[in-house]
C-alpha positions in Angstrom: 0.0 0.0 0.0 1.6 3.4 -1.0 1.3 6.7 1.0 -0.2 9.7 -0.5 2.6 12.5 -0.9 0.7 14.7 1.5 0.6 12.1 4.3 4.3 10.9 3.8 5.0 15.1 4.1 2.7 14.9 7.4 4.5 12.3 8.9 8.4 13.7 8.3 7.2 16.7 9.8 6.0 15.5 13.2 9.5 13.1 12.9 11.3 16.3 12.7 9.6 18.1 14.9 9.9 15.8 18.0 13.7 15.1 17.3 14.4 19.0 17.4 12.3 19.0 20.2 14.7 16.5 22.1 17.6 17.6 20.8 16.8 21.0 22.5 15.9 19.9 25.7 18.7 17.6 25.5 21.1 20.7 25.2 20.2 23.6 26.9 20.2 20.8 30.1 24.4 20.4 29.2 24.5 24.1 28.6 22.9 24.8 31.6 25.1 26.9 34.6 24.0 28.0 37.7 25.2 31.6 38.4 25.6 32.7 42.2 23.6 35.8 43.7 26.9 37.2 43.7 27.5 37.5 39.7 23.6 38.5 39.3 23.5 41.1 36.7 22.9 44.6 37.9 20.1 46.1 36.3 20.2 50.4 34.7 18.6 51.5 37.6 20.8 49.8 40.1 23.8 50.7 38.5 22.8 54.1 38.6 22.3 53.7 42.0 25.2 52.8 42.5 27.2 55.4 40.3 25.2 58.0 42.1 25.9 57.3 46.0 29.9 56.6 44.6 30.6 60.0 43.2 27.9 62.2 45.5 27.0 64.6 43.0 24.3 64.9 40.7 24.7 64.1 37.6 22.8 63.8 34.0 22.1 60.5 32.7 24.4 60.4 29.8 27.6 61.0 32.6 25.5 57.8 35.0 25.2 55.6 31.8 29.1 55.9 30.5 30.8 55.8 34.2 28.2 52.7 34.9 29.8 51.0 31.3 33.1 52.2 31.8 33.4 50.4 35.4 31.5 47.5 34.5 28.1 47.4 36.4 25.6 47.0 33.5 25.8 45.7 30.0 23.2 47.3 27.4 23.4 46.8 23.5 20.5 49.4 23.5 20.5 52.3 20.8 19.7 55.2 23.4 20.5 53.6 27.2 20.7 56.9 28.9 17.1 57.3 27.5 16.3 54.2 29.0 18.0 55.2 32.2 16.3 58.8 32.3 12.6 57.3 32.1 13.4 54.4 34.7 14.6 57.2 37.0 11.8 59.2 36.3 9.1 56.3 36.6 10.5 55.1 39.9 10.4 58.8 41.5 6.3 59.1 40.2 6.0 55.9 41.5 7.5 55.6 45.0 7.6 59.0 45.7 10.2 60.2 48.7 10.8 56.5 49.3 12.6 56.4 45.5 16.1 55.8 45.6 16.1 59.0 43.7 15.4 62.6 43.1 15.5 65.7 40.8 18.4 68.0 41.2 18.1 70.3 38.6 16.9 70.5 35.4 18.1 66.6 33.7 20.3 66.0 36.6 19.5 63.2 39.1 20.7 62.6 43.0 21.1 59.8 45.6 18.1 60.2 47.7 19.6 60.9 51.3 
């Protein structure tokens, strides 16, 4: 008995699809490495914490982005990450208030909230 071309076509699909299947499972479990709490990656907004209660002066977010790259404390391959930094800043101050880790200087400059 011979096997329509459609049904043949079915059937190598659903072959292929459960061997990538395993094969994926089977090597992100070898690929897999636990990381310690220690090495956690520090997020924009904690590195600019960070940058912030180091140096003790306000700053703009273009200066807290480069200084937080330059020493290592956050990784971004983002187009515009002071951007990203500024409205992270911004949300957590209209969002927590005097209990943010930040505030307002001046005009675009940002401070460790004391």
């Amino acid at each position: 008995m011979k096997k329509s071309t459609k049904t043949a076509k079915k059937e190598t699909k659903k072959s292929a699809k459960k061997s990538t299947k395993a094969d994926t499972v089977a090597r992100t479990a070898e690929d897999l490495v636990i990381i310690d709490k220690d090495e956690k990656k520090m997020s924009g907004l904690d590195a600019a914490a960070k940058v912030l209660a180091e140096t003790g002066t306000a700053m703009n977010c273009a200066d807290i982005v480069k200084t937080a790259l330059d020493k290592g404390y956050w990784t971004t391959n983002g187009k515009t990450p002071a951007a990203t930094v500024y409205a992270a800043i911004i949300r957590e101050i209209a969002a927590k208030g005097s209990e943010s880790r930040f505030r307002k200087a001046e005009r675009g400059k940002f401070d460790i909230n004391a």
